[in-house]
N, CA and C atoms of all chains as a GROMACS GRO file, in nm:
protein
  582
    1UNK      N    1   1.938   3.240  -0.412
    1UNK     CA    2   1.864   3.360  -0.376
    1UNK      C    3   1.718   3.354  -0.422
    2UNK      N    4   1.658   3.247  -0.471
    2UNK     CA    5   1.547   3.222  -0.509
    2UNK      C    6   1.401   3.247  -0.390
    3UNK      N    7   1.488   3.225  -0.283
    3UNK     CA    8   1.415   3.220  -0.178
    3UNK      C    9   1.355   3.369  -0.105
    4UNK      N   10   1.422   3.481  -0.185
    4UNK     CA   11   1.433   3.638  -0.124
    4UNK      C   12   1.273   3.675  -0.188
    5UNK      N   13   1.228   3.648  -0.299
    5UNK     CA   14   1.076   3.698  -0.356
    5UNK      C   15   0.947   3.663  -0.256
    6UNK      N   16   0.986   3.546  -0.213
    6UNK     CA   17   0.888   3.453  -0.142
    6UNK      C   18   0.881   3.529  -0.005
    7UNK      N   19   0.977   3.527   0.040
    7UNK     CA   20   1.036   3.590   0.186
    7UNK      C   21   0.967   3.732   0.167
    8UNK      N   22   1.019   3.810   0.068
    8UNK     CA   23   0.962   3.992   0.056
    8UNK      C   24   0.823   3.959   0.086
    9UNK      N   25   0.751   3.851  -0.002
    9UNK     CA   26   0.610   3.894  -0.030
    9UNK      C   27   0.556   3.867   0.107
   10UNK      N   28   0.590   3.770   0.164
   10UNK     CA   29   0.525   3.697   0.290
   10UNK      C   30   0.534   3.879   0.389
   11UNK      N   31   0.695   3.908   0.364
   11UNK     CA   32   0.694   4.032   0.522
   11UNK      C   33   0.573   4.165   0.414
   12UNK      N   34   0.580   4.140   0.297
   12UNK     CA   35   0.527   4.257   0.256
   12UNK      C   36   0.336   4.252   0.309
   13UNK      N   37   0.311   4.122   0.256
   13UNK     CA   38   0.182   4.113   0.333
   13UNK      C   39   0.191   4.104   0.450
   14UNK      N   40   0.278   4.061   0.533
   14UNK     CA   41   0.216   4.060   0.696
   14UNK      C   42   0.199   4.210   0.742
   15UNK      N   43   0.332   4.260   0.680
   15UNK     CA   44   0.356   4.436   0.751
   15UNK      C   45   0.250   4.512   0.670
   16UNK      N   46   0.183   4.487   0.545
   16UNK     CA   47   0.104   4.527   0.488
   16UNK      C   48  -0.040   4.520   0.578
   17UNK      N   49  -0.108   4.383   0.600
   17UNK     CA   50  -0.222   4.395   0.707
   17UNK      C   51  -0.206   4.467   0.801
   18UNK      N   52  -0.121   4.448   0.869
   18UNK     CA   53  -0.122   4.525   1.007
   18UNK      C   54  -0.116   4.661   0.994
   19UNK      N   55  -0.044   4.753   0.871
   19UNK     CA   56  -0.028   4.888   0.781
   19UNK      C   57  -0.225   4.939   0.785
   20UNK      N   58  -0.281   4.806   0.668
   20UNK     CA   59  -0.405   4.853   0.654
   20UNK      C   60  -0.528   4.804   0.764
   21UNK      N   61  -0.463   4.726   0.901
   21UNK     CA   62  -0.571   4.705   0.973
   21UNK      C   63  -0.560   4.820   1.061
   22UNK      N   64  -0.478   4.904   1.089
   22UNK     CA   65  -0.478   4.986   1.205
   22UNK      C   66  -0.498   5.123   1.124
   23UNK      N   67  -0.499   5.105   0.993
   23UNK     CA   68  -0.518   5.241   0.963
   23UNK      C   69  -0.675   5.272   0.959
   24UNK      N   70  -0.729   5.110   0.908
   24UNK     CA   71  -0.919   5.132   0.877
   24UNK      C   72  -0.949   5.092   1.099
   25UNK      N   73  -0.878   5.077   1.114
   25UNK     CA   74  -0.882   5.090   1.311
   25UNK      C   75  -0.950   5.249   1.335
   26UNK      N   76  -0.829   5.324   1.252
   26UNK     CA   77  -0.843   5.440   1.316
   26UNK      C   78  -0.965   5.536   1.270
   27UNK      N   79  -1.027   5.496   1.099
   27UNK     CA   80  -1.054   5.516   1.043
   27UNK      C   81  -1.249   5.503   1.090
   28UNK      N   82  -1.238   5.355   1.062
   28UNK     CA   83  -1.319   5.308   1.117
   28UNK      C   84  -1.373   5.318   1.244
   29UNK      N   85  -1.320   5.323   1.359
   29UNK     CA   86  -1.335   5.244   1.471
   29UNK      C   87  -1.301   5.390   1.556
   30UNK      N   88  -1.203   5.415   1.576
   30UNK     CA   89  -1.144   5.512   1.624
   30UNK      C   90  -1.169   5.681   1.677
   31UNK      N   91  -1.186   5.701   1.603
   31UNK     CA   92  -1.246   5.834   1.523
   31UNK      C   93  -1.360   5.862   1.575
   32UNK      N   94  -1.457   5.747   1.534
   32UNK     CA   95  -1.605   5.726   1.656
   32UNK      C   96  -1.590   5.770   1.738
   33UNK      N   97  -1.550   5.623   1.823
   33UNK     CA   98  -1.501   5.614   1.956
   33UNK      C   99  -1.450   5.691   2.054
   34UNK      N  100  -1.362   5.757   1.993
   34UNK     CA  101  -1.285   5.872   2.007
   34UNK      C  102  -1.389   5.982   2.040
   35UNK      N  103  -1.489   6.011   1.958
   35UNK     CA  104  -1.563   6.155   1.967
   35UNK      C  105  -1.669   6.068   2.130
   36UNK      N  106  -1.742   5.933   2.108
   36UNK     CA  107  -1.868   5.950   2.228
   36UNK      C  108  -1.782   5.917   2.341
   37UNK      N  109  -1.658   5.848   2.346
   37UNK     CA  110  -1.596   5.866   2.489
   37UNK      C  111  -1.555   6.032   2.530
   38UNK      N  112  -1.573   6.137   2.441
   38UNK     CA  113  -1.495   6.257   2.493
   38UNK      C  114  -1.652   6.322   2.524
   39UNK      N  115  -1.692   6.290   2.478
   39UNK     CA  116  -1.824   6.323   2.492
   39UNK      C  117  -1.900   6.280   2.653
   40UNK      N  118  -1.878   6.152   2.676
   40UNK     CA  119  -1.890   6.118   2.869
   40UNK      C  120  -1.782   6.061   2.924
   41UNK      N  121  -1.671   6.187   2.874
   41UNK     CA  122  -1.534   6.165   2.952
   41UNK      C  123  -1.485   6.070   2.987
   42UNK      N  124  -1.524   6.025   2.892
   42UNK     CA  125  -1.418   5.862   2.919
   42UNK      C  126  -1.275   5.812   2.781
   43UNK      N  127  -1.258   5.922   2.724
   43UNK     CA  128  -1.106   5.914   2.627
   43UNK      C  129  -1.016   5.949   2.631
   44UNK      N  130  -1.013   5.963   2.767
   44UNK     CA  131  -0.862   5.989   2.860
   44UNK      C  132  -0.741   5.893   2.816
   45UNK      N  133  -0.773   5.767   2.827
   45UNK     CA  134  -0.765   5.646   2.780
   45UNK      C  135  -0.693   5.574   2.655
   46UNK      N  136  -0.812   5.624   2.529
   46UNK     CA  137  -0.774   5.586   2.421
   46UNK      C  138  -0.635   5.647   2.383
   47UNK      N  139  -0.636   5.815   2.430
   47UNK     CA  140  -0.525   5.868   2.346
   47UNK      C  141  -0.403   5.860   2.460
   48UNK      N  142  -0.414   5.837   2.564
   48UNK     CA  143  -0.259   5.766   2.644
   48UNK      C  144  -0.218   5.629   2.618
   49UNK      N  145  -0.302   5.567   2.633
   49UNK     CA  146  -0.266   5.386   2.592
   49UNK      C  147  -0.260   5.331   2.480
   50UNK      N  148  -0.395   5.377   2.416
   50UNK     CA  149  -0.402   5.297   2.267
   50UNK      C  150  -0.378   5.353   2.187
   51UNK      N  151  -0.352   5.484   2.160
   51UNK     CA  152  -0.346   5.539   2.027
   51UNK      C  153  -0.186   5.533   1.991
   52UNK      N  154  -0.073   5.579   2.085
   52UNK     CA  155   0.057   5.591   2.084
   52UNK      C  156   0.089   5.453   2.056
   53UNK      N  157   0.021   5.329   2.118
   53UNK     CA  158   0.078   5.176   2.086
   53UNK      C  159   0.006   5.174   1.899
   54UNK      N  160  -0.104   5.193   1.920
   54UNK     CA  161  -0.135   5.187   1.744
   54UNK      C  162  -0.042   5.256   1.702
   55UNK      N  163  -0.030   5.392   1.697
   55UNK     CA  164   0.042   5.468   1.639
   55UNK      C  165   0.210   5.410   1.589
   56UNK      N  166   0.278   5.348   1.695
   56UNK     CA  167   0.411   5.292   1.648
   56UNK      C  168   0.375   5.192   1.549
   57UNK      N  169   0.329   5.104   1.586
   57UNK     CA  170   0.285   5.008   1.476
   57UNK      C  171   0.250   5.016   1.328
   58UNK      N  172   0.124   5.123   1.346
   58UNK     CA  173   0.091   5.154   1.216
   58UNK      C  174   0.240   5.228   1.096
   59UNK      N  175   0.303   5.326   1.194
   59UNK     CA  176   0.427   5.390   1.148
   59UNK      C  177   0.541   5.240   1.084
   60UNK      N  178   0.584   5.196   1.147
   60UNK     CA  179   0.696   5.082   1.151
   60UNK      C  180   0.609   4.994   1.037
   61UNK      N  181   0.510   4.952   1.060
   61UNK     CA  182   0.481   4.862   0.965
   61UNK      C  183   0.430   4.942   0.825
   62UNK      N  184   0.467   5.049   0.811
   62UNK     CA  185   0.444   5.099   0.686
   62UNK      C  186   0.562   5.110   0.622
   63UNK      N  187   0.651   5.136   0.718
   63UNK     CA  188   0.828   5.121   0.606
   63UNK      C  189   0.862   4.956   0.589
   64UNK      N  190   0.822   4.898   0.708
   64UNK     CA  191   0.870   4.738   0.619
   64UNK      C  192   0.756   4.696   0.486
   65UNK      N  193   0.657   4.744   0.507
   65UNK     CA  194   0.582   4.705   0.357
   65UNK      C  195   0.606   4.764   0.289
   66UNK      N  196   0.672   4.883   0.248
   66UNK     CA  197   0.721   4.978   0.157
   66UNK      C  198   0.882   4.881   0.107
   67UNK      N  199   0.973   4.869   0.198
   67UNK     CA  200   1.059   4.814   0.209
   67UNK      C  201   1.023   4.693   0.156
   68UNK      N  202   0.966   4.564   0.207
   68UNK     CA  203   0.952   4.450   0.133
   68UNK      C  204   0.861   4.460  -0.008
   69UNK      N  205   0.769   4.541  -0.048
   69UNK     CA  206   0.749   4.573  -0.136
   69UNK      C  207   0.846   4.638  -0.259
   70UNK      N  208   0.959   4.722  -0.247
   70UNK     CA  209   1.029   4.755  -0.297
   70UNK      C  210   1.155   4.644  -0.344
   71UNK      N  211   1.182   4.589  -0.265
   71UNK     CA  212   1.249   4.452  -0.271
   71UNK      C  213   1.181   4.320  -0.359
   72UNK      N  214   1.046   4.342  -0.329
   72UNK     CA  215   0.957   4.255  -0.429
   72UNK      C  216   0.971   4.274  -0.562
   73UNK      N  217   0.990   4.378  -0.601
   73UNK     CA  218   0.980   4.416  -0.725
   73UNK      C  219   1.141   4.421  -0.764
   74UNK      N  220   1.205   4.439  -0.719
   74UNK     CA  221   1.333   4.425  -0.770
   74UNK      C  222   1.418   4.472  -0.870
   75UNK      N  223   1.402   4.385  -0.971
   75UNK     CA  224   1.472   4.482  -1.087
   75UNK      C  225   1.340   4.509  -1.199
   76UNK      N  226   1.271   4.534  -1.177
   76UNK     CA  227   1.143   4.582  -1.226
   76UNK      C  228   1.114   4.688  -1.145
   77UNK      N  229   1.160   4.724  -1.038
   77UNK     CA  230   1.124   4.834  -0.987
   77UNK      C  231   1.088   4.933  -1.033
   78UNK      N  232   1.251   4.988  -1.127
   78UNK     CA  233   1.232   5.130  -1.292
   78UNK      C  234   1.080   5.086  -1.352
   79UNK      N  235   1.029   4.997  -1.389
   79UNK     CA  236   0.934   4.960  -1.429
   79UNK      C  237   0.828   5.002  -1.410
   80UNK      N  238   0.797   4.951  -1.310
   80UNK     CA  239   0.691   4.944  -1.233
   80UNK      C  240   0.680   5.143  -1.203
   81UNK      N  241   0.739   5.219  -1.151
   81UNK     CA  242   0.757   5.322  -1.115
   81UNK      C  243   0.757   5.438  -1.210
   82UNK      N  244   0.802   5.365  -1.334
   82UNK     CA  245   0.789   5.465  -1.486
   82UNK      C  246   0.643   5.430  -1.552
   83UNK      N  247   0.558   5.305  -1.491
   83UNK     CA  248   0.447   5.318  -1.531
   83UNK      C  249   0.440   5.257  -1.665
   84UNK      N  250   0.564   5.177  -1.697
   84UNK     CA  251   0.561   5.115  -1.813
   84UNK      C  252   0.488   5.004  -1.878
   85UNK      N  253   0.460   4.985  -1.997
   85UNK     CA  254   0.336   4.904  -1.987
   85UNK      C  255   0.356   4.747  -1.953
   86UNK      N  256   0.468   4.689  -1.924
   86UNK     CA  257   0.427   4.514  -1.904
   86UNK      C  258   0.422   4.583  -1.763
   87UNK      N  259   0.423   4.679  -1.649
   87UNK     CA  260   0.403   4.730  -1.534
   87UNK      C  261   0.328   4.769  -1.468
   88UNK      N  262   0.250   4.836  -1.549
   88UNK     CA  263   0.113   4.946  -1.523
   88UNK      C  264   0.028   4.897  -1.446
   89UNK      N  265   0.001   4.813  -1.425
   89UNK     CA  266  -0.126   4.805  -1.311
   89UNK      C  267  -0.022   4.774  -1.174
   90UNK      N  268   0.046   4.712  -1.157
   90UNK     CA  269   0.123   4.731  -1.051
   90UNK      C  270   0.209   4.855  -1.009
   91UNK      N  271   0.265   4.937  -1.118
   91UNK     CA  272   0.337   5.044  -1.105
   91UNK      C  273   0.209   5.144  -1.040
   92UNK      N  274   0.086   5.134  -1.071
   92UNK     CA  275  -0.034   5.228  -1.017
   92UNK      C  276  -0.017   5.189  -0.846
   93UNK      N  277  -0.040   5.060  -0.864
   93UNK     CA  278  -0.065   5.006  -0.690
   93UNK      C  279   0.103   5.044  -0.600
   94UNK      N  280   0.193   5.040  -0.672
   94UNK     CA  281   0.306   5.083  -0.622
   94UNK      C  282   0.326   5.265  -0.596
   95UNK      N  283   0.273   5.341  -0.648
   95UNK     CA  284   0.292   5.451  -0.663
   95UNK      C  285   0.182   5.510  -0.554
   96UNK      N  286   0.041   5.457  -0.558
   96UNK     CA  287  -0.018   5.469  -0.415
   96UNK      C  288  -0.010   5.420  -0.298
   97UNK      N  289   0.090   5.286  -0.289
   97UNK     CA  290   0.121   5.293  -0.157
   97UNK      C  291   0.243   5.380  -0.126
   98UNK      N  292   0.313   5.452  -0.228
   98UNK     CA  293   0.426   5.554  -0.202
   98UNK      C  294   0.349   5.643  -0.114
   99UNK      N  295   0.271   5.717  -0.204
   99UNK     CA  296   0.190   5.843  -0.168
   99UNK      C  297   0.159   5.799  -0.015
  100UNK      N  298   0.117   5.666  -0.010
  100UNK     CA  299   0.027   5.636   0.180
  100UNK      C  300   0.129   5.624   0.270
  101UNK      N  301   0.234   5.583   0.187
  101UNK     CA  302   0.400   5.564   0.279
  101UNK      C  303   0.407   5.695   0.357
  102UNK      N  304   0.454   5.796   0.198
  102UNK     CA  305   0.497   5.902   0.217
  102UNK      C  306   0.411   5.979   0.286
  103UNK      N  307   0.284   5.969   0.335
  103UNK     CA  308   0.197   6.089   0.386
  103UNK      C  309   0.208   6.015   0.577
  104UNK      N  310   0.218   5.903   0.579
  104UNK     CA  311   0.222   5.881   0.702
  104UNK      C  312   0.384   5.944   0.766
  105UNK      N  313   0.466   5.940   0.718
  105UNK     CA  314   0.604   5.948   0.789
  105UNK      C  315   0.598   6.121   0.791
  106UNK      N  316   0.581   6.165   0.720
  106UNK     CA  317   0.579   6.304   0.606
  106UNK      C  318   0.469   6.412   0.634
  107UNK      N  319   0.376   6.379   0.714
  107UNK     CA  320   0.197   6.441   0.752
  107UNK      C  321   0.156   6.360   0.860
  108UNK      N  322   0.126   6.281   0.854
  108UNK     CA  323   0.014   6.216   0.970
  108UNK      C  324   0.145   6.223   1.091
  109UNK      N  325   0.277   6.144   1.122
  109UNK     CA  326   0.335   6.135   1.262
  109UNK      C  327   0.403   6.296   1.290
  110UNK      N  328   0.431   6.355   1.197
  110UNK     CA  329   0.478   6.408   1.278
  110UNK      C  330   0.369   6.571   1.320
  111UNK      N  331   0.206   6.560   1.303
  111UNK     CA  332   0.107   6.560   1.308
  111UNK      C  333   0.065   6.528   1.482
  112UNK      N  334   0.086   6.383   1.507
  112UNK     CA  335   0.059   6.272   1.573
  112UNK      C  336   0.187   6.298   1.690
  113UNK      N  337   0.281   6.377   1.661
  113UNK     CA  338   0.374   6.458   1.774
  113UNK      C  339   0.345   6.559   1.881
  114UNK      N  340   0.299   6.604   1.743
  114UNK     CA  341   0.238   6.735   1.841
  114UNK      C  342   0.091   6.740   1.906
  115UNK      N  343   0.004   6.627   1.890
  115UNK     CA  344  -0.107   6.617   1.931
  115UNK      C  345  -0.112   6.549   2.048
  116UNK      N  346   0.012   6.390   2.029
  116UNK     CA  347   0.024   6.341   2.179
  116UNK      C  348   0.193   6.390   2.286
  117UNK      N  349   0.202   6.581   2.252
  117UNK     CA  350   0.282   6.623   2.326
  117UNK      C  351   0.408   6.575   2.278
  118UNK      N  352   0.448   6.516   2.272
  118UNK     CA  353   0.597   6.477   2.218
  118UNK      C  354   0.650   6.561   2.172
  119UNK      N  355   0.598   6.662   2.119
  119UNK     CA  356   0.645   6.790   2.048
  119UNK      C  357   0.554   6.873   2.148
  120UNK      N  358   0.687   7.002   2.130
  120UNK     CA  359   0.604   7.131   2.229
  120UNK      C  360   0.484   7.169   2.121
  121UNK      N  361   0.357   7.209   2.129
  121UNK     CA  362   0.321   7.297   2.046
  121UNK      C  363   0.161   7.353   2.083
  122UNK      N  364   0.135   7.518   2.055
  122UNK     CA  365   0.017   7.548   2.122
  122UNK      C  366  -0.108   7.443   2.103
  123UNK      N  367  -0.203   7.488   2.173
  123UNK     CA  368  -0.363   7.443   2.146
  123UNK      C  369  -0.412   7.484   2.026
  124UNK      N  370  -0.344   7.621   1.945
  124UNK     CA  371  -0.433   7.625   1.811
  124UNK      C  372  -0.340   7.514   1.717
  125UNK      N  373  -0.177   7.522   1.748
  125UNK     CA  374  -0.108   7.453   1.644
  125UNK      C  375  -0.173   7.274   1.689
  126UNK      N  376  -0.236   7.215   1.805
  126UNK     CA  377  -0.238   7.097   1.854
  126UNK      C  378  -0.357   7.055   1.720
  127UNK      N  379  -0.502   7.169   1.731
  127UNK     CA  380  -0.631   7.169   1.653
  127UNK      C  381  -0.548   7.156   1.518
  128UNK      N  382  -0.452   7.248   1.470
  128UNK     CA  383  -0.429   7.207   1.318
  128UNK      C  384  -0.408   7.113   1.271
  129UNK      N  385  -0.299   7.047   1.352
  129UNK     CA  386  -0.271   6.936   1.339
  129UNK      C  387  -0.324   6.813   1.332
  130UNK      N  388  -0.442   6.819   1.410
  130UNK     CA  389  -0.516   6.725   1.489
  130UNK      C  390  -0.593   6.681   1.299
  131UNK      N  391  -0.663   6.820   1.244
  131UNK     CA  392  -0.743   6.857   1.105
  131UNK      C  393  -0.642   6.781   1.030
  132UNK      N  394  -0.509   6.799   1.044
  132UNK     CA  395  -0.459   6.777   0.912
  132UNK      C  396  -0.418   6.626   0.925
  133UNK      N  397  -0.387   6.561   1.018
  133UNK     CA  398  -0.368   6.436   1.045
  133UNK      C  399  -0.512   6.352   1.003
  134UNK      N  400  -0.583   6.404   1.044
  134UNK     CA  401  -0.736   6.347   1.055
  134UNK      C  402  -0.798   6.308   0.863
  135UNK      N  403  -0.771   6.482   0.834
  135UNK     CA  404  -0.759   6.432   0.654
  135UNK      C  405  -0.680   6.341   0.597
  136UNK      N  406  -0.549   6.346   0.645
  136UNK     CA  407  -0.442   6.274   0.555
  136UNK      C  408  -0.461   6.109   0.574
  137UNK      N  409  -0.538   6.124   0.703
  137UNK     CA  410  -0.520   5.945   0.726
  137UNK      C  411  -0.618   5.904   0.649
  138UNK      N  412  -0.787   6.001   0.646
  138UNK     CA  413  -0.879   5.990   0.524
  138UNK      C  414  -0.822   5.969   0.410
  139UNK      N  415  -0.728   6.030   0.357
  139UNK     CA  416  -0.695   6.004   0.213
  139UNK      C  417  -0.622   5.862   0.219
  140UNK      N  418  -0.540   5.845   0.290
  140UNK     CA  419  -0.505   5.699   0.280
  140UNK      C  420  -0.610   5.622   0.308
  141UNK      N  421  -0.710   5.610   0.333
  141UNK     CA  422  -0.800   5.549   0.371
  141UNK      C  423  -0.870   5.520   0.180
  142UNK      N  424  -0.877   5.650   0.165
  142UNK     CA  425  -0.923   5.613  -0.035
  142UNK      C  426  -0.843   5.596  -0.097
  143UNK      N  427  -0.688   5.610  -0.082
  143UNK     CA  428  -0.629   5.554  -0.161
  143UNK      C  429  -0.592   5.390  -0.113
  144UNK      N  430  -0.613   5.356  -0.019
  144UNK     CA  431  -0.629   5.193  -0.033
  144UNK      C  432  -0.683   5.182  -0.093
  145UNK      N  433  -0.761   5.164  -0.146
  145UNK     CA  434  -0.911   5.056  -0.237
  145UNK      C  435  -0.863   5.041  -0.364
  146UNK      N  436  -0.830   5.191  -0.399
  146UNK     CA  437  -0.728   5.126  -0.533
  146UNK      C  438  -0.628   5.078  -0.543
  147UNK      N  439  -0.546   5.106  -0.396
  147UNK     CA  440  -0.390   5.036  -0.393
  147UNK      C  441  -0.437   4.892  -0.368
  148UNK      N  442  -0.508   4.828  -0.313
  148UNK     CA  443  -0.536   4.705  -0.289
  148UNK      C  444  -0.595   4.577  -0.451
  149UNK      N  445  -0.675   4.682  -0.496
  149UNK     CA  446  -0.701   4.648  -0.647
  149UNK      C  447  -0.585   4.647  -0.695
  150UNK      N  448  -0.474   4.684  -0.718
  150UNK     CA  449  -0.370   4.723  -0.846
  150UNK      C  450  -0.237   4.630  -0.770
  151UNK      N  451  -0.259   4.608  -0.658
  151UNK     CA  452  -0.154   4.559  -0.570
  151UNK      C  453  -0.201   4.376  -0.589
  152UNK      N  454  -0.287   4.383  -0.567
  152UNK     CA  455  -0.343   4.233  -0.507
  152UNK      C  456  -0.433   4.204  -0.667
  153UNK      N  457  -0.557   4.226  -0.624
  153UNK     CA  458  -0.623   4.162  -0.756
  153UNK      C  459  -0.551   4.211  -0.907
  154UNK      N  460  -0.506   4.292  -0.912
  154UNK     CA  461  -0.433   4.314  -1.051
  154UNK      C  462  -0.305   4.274  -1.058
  155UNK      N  463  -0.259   4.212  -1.011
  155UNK     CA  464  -0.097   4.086  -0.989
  155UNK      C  465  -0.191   3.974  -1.055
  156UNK      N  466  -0.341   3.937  -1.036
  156UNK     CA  467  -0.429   3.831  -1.075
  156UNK      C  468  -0.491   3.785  -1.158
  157UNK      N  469  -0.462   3.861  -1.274
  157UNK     CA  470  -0.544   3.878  -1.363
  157UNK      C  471  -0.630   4.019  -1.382
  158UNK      N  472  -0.736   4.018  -1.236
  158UNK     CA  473  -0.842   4.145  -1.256
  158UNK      C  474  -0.849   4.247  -1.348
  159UNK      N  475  -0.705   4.349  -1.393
  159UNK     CA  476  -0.701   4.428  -1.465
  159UNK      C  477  -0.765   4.403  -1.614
  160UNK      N  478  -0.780   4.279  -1.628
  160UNK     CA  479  -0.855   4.207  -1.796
  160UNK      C  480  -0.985   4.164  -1.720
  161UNK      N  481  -1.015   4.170  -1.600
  161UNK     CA  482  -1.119   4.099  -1.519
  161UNK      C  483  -1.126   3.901  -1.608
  162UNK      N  484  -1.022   3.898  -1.571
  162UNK     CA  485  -1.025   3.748  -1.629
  162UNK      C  486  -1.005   3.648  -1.492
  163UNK      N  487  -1.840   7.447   0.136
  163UNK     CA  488  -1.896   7.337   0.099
  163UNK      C  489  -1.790   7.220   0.208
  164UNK      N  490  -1.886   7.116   0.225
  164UNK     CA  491  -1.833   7.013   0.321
  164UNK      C  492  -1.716   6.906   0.247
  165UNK      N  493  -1.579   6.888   0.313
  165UNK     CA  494  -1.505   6.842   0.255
  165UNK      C  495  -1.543   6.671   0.296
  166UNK      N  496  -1.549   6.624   0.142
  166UNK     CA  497  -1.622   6.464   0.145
  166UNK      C  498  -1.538   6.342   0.248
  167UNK      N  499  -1.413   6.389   0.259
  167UNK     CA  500  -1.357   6.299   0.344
  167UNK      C  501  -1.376   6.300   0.525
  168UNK      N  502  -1.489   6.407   0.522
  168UNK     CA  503  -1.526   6.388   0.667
  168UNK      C  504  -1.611   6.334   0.682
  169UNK      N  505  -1.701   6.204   0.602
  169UNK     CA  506  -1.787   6.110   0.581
  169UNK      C  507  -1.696   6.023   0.549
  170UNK      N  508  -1.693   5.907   0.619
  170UNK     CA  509  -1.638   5.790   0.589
  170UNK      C  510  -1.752   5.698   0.468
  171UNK      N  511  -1.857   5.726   0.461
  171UNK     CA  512  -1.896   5.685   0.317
  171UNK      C  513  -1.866   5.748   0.229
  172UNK      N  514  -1.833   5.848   0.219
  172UNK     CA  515  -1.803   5.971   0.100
  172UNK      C  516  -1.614   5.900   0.104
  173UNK      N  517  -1.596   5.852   0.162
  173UNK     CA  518  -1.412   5.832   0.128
  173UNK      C  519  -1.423   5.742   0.084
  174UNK      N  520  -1.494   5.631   0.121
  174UNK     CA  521  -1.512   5.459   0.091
  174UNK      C  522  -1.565   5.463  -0.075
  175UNK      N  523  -1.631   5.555  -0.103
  175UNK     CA  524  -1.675   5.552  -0.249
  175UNK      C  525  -1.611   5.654  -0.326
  176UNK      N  526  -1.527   5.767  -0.255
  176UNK     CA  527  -1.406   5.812  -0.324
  176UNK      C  528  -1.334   5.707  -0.394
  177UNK      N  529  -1.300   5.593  -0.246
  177UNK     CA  530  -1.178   5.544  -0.311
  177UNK      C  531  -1.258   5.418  -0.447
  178UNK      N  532  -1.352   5.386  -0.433
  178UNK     CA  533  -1.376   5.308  -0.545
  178UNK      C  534  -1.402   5.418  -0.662
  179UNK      N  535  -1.448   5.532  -0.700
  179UNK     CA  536  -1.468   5.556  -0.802
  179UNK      C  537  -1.341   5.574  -0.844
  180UNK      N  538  -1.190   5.620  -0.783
  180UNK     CA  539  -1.035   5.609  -0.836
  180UNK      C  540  -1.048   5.533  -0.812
  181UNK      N  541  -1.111   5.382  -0.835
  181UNK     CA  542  -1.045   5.277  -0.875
  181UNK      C  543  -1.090   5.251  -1.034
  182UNK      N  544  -1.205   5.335  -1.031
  182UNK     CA  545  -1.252   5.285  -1.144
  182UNK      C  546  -1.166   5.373  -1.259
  183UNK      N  547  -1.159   5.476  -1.220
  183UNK     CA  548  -1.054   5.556  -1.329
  183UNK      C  549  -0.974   5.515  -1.341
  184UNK      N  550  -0.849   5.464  -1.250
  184UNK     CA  551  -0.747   5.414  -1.244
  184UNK      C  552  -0.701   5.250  -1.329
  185UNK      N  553  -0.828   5.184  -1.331
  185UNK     CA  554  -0.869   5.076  -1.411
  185UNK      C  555  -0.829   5.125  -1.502
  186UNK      N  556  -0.918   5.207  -1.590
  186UNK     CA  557  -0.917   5.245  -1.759
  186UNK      C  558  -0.753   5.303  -1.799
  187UNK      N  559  -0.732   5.387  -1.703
  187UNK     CA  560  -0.593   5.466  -1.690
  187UNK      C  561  -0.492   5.322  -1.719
  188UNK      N  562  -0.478   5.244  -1.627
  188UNK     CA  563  -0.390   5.107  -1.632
  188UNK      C  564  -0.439   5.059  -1.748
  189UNK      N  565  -0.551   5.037  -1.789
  189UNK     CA  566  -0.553   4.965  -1.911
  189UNK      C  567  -0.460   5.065  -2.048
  190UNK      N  568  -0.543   5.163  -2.045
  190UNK     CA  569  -0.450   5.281  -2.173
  190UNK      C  570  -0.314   5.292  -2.177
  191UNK      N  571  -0.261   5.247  -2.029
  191UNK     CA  572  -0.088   5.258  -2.018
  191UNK      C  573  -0.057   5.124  -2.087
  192UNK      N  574  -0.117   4.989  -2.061
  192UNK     CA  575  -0.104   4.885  -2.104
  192UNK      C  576  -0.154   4.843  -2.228
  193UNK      N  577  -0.182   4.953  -2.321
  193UNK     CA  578  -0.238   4.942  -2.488
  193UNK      C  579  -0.341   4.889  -2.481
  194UNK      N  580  -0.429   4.844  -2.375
  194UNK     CA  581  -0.559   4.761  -2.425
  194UNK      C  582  -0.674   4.791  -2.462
   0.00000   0.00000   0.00000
């Protein structure tokens, strides 16, 4: 079973990029885009084709990096999660990608329901949603930088900056 | 007052200044 750590980490980073490329997509890129195409009617588009295909992706690949991440850690998990000290800088980076887990499944989709219809819901409940999705994906957006520090460079040393 | 996360520079340097707390925080959990 030596072979299961190697395996987690590999799906945890792949499902992990694709987690944080489509989220700084939306973040980044999106969001823009989004406002000057509605602006000369041309984002008819983004939110029938591309946003629902991002959208699965970004969703799915946030429970297998949660998932292979959780599996990574293993029987250090209690550890890592109580914040204990041979843990602590990873138990930090573990506990904010909870929070980014938990706000996408939990806030942003089902948010992301009622905005691309899938769910019945008025034009003022569509605007709330639209606000509150729009923040929550912002906050995952700042809580990467430290989940990426505490996840990645602090597995490395960094936390001693050595 | 304007909420900072509707500037994507204001989030980008959110998230580094919790990193920088979060540094010292990890270090104090880890006795150093």
């Amino acid at each position: 079973m030596d072979f299961v750590p190697a395996i987690s980490r590999w799906i945890h980073l792949l499902a992990g990029i694709m987690w944080l490329g489509l989220l700084y997509y939306f973040n980044f890129v999106q969001v823009a885009a989004l406002k000057a195409a509605q602006a000369d009617g041309s984002g008819a588009g983004i939110g029938k084709h591309i946003a629902p295909r991002a959208l699965f992706f970004f969703r799915w690949s946030s429970l297998v990096t949660w998932l292979a991440g959780a599996s990574l850690l293993g029987a250090n998990f209690t550890d890592a999660f109580l914040l204990r000290p041979s843990h602590a800088a990873i138990g930090i980076g573990a506990w904010l990608g909870t929070i980014m887990f938990v706000n996408v499944w939990v806030v942003i989709w089902p948010c992301q329901k009622r905005i691309l219809g899938m769910v019945d819901a008025s034009e003022q409940e569509k605007n709330t949603a639209r606000r509150v999705a729009y923040l929550a994906s912002r906050a995952n957006t700042m809580l990467s930088i430290p989940m990426v520090f505490f996840m990645a460079a602090g597995a490395h040393g960094a936390i001693y900056f050595q | 007052m304007p909420n900072p996360l509707d500037s994507l520079w204001a989030t980008v340097i959110g998230g580094v200044l919790l990193t920088i707390v979060l540094y010292f925080v990890a270090r104090w959990l880890m006795g150093a």
